[in-house]
C-alpha positions, 0 to 999 in steps of 0.5 A, a space after each residue: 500500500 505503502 508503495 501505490 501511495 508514493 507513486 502519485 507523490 512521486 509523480 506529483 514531484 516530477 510534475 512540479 520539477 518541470 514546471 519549476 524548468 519552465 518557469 523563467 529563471 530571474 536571478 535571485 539579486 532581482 528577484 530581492 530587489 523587486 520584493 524590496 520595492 514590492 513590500 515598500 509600497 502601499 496596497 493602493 500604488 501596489 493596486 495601481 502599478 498591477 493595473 499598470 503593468 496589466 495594461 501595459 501587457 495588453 497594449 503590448 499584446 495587442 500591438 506584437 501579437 494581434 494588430 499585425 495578425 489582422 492588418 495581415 489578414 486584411 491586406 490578403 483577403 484585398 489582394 485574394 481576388 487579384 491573386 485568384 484572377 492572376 491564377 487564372 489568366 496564367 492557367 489560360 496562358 499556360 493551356 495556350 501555351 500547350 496547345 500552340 507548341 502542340 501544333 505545327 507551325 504554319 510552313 507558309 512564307 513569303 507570298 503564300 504567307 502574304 496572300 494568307 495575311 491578306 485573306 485573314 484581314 478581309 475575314 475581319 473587314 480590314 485592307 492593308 494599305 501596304 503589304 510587303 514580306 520583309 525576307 523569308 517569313 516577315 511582313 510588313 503591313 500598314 493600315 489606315 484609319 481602321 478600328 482599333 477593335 477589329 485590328 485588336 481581334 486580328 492580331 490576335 488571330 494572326 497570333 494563334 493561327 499563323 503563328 506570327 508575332 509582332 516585332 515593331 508596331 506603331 498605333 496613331 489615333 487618327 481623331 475618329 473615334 476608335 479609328 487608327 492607323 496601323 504600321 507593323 512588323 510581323 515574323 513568323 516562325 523560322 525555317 527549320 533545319 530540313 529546309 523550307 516546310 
């Protein structure tokens, strides 16, 4: 019986050896010196400086631990959405990007990508004013008082479909609304190694 009893003192003693470890170590010097102011006062300063010392905690809590907490919080549910809508335009990109190296590039040069360029801009109500190649697979084109829209859409398909990309562009507005003038240099993709394809 004897043994049964001392076990949970045992037990009881290594508990409050630990927390005796956790407790923060103050060295004694301080500790004296701060019972000494302690014992010199009042219970009316000792009351004020308690409350004190309570408000000061919180204050300092509150400014450590909490407002940075929640101005962080706040600040990422403003830019949540912007980060949700970046995710997606980069996801579109990235599919796009699977899907045009997924295809061949076009193989059409010289006339054959003019007459295409020329075919492409009637299906989106646009002329060329000019249109010239500029070596095996660049154009050169301008256009004259055209929507802007319409030459937006149709770059855009130029893109995608001929595999082309703009390497100089110059867009004047010309006072009308939504009217431009258009000079661009278009390369397509080069020639592979085999030979012209």
């Amino acid at each position: 019986m004897k043994q049964t009893a001392s076990q949970p003192a045992a037990a009881r003693r290594r508990t409050a050896e630990r927390l005796a470890r956790l407790r923060p170590r103050v060295p004694q010097r301080w500790q004296e010196r701060f019972q000494a102011f302690w014992s010199a006062r009042n219970p009316r300063e000792q009351a004020i400086l308690a409350a004190g010392s309570a408000v000061l905690a919180l204050v300092i809590g509150y400014t450590v631990l909490w407002e940075p907490a929640a101005d962080g919080r706040a600040r990422l549910q403003r830019s949540l959405p912007q980060l949700r809508t970046d995710l997606a335009e980069m996801e579109t990109l990235a599919q796009e990007a699977r899907s045009l190296s997924a295809s061949p590039a076009p193989s059409l040069r010289g006339e054959a990508l003019s007459q295409a360029l020329q075919d492409s801009l009637a299906q989106h109500g646009l002329k060329a004013t000019r249109l010239a190649s500029t070596g095996d697979s660049g154009v050169q084109l301008q256009l004259d008082k055209v929507p802007f829209g319409a030459v937006a859409g149709w770059l855009q398909d130029v893109r995608q479909q001929q595999r082309l990309k703009i390497t100089e562009t110059r867009i004047v507005y010309v006072g009308a609304t939504a009217l431009v003038n258009v000079t661009a240099t278009l390369q397509g993709p080069a020639a592979s190694p085999g030979g012209r394809g």
